[in-house]
PAPAVO-50437 format. One record per residue (C-alpha): residue in one letter; residue number from 1; x, y, z. Coordinates in pm, 1 decimal, padded with zeros to 6 digits. Example, Ala and Ser with C-alpha at 12.3 -4.5 7.8 and 13.67 -1.06 7.14 Angstrom:
 aa   i       px       py       pz
  a   1  01230.0 -00450.0  00780.0
  s   2  01367.0 -00106.0  00714.0
This chain:
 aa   i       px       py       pz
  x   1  10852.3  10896.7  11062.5
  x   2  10688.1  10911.7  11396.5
  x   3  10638.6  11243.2  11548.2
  x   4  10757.6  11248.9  11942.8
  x   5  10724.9  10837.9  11935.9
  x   6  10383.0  10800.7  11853.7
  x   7  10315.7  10521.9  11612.9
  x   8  10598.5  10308.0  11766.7
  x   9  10487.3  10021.4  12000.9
  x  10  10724.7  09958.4  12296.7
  x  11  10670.0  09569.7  12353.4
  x  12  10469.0  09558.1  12673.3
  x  13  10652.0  09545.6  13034.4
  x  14  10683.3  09207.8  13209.5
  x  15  10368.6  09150.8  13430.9
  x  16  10623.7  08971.6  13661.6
  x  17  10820.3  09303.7  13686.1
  x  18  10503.1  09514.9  13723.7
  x  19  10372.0  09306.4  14035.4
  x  20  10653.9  09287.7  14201.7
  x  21  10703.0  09688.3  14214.1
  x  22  10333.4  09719.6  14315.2
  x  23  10412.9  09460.1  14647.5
  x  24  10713.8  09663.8  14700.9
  x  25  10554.2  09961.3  14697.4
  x  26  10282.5  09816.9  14945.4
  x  27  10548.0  09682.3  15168.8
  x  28  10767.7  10015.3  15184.8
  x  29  10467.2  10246.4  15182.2
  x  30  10244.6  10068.6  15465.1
  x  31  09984.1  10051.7  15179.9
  x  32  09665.5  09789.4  15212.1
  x  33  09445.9  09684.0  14930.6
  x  34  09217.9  09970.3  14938.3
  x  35  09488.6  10236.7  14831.9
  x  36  09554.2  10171.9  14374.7
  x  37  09916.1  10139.8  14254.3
  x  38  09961.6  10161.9  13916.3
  x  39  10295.2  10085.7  13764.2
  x  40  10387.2  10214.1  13404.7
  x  41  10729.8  10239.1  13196.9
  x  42  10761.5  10524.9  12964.3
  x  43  10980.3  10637.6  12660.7
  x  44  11057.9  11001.1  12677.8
  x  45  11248.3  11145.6  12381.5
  x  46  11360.7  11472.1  12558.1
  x  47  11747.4  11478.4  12575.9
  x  48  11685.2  11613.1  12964.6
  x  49  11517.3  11258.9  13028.5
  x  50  11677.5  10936.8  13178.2
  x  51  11545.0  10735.1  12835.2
  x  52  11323.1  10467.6  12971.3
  x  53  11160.8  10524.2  13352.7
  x  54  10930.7  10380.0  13526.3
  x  55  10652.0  10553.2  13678.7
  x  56  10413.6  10435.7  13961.9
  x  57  10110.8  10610.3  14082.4
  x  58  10015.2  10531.2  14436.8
  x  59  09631.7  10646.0  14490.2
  x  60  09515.2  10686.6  14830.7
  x  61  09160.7  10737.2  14895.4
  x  62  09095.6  11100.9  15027.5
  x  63  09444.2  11233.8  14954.2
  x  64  09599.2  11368.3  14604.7
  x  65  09802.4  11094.0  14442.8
  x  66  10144.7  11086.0  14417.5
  x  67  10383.9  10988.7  14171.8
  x  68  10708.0  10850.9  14189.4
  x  69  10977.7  10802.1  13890.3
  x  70  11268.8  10534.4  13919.9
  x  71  11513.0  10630.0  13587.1
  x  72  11543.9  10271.5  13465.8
  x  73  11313.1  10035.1  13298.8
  x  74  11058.6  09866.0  13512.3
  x  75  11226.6  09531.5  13456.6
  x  76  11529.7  09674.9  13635.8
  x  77  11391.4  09872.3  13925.5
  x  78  11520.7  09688.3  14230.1
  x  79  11307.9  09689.8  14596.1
  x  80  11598.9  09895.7  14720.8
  x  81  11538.7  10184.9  14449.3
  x  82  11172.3  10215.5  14562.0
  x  83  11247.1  10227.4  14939.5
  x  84  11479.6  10500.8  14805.2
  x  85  11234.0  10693.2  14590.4
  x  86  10934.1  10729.7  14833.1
  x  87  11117.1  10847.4  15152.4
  x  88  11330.2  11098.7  14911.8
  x  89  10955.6  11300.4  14966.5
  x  90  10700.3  11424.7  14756.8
């Protein structure tokens, strides 16, 4: 038995999905190549989570990064969710 989900593999989140919520976050956010967006989709087993989310990190030189959480799976996160998500605020 795995202990908090360790030991189970998720299969890994469509590249497809992953690059097109990086050029919407670019597009919403202003961002240009030199600031890093990462995009990840995480399991969480607490009962107060969503289940699946996805999780992008948007890494602006100088300034603290921020993070952003969409509750759905990355391969469902829609351009109109992000717009959403970043000007709800820090």
């Amino acid at each position: 038995m795995a202990l908090f989900g360790l030991g189970r593999r998720q299969p890994p989140a469509d590249q497809g999905a992953r690059a097109a919520i990086v050029a919407w976050v670019r597009r919403v956010g202003g961002f240009d190549e030199a600031v890093i967006v990462k995009v990840s989709e995480i399991v969480c087993a607490d009962p107060a989570c969503p289940g699946t989310e996805t999780v992008i990190l948007v890494m602006v030189p100088g300034v603290p990064t921020r993070a952003v959480k969409v509750a759905r799976a990355m391969a469902e996160v829609t351009e109109a969710e992000i717009a959403a998500a970043f000007h709800a605020g820090p």
